[in-house]
Each structure stands twice: as structure tokens, then as C-alpha cells.
C-alpha positions in Angstrom: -6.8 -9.0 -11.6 -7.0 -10.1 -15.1 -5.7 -13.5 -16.4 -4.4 -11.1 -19.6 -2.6 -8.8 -17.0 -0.8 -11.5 -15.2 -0.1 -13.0 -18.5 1.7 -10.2 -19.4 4.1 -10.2 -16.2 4.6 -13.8 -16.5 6.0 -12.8 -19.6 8.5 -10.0 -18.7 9.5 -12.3 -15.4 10.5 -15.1 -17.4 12.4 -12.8 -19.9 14.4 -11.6 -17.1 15.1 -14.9 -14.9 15.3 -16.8 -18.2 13.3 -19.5 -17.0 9.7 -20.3 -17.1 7.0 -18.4 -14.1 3.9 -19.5 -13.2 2.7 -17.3 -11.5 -0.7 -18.0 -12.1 -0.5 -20.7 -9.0 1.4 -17.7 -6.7 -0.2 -15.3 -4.2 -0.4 -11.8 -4.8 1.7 -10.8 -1.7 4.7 -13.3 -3.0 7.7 -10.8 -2.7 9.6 -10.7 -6.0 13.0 -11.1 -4.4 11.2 -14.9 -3.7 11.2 -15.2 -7.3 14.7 -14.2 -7.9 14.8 -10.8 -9.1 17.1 -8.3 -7.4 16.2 -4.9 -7.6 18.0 -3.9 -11.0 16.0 -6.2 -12.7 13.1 -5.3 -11.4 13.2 -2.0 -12.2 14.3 -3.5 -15.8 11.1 -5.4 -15.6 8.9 -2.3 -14.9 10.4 -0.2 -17.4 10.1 -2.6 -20.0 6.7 -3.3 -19.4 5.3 0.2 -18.9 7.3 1.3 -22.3 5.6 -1.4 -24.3 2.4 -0.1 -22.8 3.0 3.1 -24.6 3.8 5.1 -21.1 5.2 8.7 -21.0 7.3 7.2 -18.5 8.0 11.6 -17.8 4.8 12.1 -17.7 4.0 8.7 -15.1 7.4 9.1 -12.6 5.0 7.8 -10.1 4.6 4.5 -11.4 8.8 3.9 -10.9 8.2 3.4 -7.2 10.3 0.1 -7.2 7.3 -3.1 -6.6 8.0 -5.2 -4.2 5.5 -7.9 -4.7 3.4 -9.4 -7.5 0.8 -7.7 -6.4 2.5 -4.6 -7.0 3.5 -5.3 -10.2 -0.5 -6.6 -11.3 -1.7 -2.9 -10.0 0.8 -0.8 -12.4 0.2 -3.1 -15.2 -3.6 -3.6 -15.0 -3.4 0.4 -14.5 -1.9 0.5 -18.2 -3.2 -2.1 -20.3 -6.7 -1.9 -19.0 -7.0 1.7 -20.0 -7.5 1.1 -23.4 -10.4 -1.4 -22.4 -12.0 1.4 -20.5 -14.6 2.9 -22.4 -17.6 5.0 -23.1 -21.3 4.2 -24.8 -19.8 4.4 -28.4 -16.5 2.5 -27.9 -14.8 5.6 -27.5 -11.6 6.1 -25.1 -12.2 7.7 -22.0 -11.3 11.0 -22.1 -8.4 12.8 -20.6 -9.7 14.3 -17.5 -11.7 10.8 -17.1 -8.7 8.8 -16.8 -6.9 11.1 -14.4 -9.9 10.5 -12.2 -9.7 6.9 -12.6 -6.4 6.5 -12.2 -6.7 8.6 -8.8 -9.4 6.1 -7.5 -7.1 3.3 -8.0 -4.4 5.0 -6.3 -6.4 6.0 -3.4 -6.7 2.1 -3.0 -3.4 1.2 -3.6 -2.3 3.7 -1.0 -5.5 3.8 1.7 -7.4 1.2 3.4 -10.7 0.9 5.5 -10.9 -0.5 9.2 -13.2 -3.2 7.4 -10.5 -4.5 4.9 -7.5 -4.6 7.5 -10.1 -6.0 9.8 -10.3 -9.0 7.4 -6.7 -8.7 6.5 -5.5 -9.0 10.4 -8.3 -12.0 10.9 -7.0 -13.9 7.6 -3.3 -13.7 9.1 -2.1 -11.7 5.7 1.4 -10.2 6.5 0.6 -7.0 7.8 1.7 -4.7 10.7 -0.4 -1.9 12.0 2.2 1.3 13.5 0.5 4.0 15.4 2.8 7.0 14.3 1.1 9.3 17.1 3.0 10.5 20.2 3.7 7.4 23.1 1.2 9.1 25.5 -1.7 8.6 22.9 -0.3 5.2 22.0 -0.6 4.3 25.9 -4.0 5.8 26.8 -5.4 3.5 24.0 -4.4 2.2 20.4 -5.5 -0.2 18.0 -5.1 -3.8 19.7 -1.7 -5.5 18.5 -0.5 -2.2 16.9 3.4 -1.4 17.6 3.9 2.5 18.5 6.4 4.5 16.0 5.8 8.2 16.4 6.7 9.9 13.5 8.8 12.2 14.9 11.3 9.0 16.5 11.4 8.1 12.3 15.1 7.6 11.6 16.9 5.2 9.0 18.6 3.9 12.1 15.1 3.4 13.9 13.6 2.1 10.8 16.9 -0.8 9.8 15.3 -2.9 12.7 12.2 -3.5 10.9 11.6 -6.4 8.0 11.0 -5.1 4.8 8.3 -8.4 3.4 5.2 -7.1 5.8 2.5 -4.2 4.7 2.8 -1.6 7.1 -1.0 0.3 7.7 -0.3 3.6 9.5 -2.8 5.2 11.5 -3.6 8.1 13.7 -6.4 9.5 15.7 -8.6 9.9 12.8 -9.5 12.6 10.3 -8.6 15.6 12.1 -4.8 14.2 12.4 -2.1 13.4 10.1 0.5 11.8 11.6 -0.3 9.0 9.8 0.5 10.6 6.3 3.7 11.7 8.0 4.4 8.2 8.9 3.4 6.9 5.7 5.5 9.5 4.0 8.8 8.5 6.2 7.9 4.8 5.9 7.4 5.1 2.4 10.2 6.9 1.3 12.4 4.4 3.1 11.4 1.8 0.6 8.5 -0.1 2.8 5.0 -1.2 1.4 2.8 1.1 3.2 -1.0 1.8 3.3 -2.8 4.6 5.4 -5.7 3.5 7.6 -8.9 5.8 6.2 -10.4 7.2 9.5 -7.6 6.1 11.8 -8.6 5.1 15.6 -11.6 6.7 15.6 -13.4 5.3 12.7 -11.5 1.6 14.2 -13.3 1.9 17.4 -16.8 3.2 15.4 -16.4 -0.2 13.7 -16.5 -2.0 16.6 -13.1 -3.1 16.7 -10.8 -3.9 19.5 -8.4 -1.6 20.9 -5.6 -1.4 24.1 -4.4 0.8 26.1 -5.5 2.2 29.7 -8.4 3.6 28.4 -9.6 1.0 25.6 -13.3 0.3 25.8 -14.3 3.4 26.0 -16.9 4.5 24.0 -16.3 7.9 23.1 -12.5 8.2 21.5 -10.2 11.1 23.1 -10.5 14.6 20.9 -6.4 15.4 21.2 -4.9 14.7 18.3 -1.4 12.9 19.2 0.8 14.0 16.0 2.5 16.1 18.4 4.8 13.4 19.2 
């Protein structure tokens, strides 16, 4: 991210607490309740800085999701105030149907992630916990290893009060001919939890060469029923 982007929250954080942030010496997954801000102001915060970016705030309703972390708050503002940077041979602003396209790639990886990157995420101890929204069968026969099962059909608020809100949560399924992980995603999501969907799901886990459990694990070719049945 941008020293000018994080600049610019530094500047609408310390407006709001009153007090100096430096966040320049802070992680990117540092929750913003850790720096004081209740969830009022940060929605104050993200209004105020997407209306000084000139944002159709009607037009962007997507970008209100409530951040949770820095991070969070980097991505919509980078989004915004690097658009005007963004552009072609003569200097010229991208045009319309360019920046819908860009703005999709950068939601795609705001909202998706590989078996490579949460490989490396897992491995550098990042915050992170992996739900297998399939049915409890599929979970047992074999799962990615360490993953907790939640099938997407057991989602409740109840079911869902038990678990912490600072982790990303990475739902994943059987693969691409599933989508219980965008159901879980969806549910987890709309309860107010960070949440990222695994691209490829099991399968493409276990292409990777990456470990899995369950009472078949190890096996090398992964089971063809899809388990969003449960």
C-alpha cells in the first residue's frame, strides 16, 4: 500500500480519536477496535474519507461494509484515491468500463484467495481460521488439515456468537463444482466476520500438495460428491 494512502487514514484516525496515529509502525491486520474506534466512528471515518474522495457514496453502497482492520480501511482508500493515478498512454483517465474492471480485480482479491497465499498465511502464523462449510460426512472422509467443520446449513447467529470476531475466516468446499463455500461466505459475511473464499477449495488444496485429514487424507485422487448438501 501506498505511504500517500496510509497517510491519508492516519489523518482521518487521528481526527476522530483526537490524538496522534502512527500507524505507519502498525500491521495491516491491527483491528481498529485496538486503536480505539467503536464502530460509529468508524463508519464516521469511512464516510468522511470516501466523500472527500469525491464517491457517489449511492452509486459505491459496497464500499460501507463496516472495516474491521487497517487493512481494510488501506483497500477502500487505495481503491479511491489511486484511481485518479490510474492511467492511459496520454495521461488520460481510465475510462468507465476500464475502471469497473479494475475495481472487480481488486475485489476478487479482497474477497478470494489461492491455496498458495493461505498456505503462506497458515505457515507465517497470520490470524486466520480455515471452516469447511460442506456437510460433516465430507468433513470426516477428509478436509483441509487444522480446518474446523461449519456446514452451512448448521449457520445460525446462535452457532456463529461462539466464534471470535479478530481472525480471517477462509471458507472452502470441495472445489469448483461446489458452492457451499459462497454460502458460507455469504452467512459468515453477513454476520459481520472478515471472510475470504478459498479459489479451488479442497481439490485444488490437495493439487497443491498440501496436507489434509480425515479418514481418507492422502489420497491422491479427491472424492467427486460435492458435500454442500449438508
Amino acid at each position: 500500500m501506498s505511504a500517500a494512502v496510509k497517510d491519508k487514514v492516519s489523518e482521518y484516525l487521528e481526527e476522530a480519536l483526537g490524538e496522534p496515529v502512527d500507524v505507519a509502525g502498525l500491521p495491516e491486520d491491527t483491528t481498529l477496535n485496538a486503536l480505539g474506534l467503536d464502530s460509529l466512528t468508524t463508519i464516521s471515518v469511512l464516510v468522511s474519507l470516501l466523500e472527500d474522495c469525491g464517491v457517489d457514496l449511492g452509486e459505491h453502497a459496497d464500499s460501507l461494509v463496516t472495516p474491521s482492520t487497517l487493512g481494510d480501511l488501506y483497500g477502500i482508500a487505495g481503491r479511491f484515491m489511486e484511481a485518479d493515478e490510474g492511467s492511459g498512454p496520454d495521461g488520460e483517465e481510465p475510462a468507465r468500463g476500464q475502471r469497473s474492471q479494475l475495481d472487480y480485480y481488486q475485489e476478487k482479491l479482497a474477497y478470494e484467495i489461492d491455496s498458495a497465499d493461505l498456505r503462506t498465511a497458515l505457515d507465517e502464523g497470520q490470524d486466520i481460521v480455515v471452516v469447511d462449510g460442506r456437510s460433516s460426512e465430507s468433513y470426516e472422509r477428509e478436509h483441509i488439515a487444522g480446518a474446523i467443520s461449519v456446514p452451512h446449513r448448521s449457520i445460525s447467529q446462535e452457532l456463529l456468537s461462539g466464534y471470535p470476531r479478530t481472525p480471517l475466516y477462509v471458507a472452502y468446499c470441495d472445489g469448483i463444482g461446489c458452492n457451499a463455500s459462497t454460502k458460507t461466505a455469504i452467512k459468515l459475511a453477513t454476520a459481520g466476520f472478515r471472510v475470504k473464499e478459498l479459489i479451488g477449495g479442497l481439490d485444488w488444496w490437495k493439487r497443491d500438495g498440501h496436507a489434509t485429514e480425515g479418514r481418507e487424507a492422502g489420497r491422491p485422487v479427491h472424492h467427486a460428491g460435492c458435500g454442500c448438501a449438508g
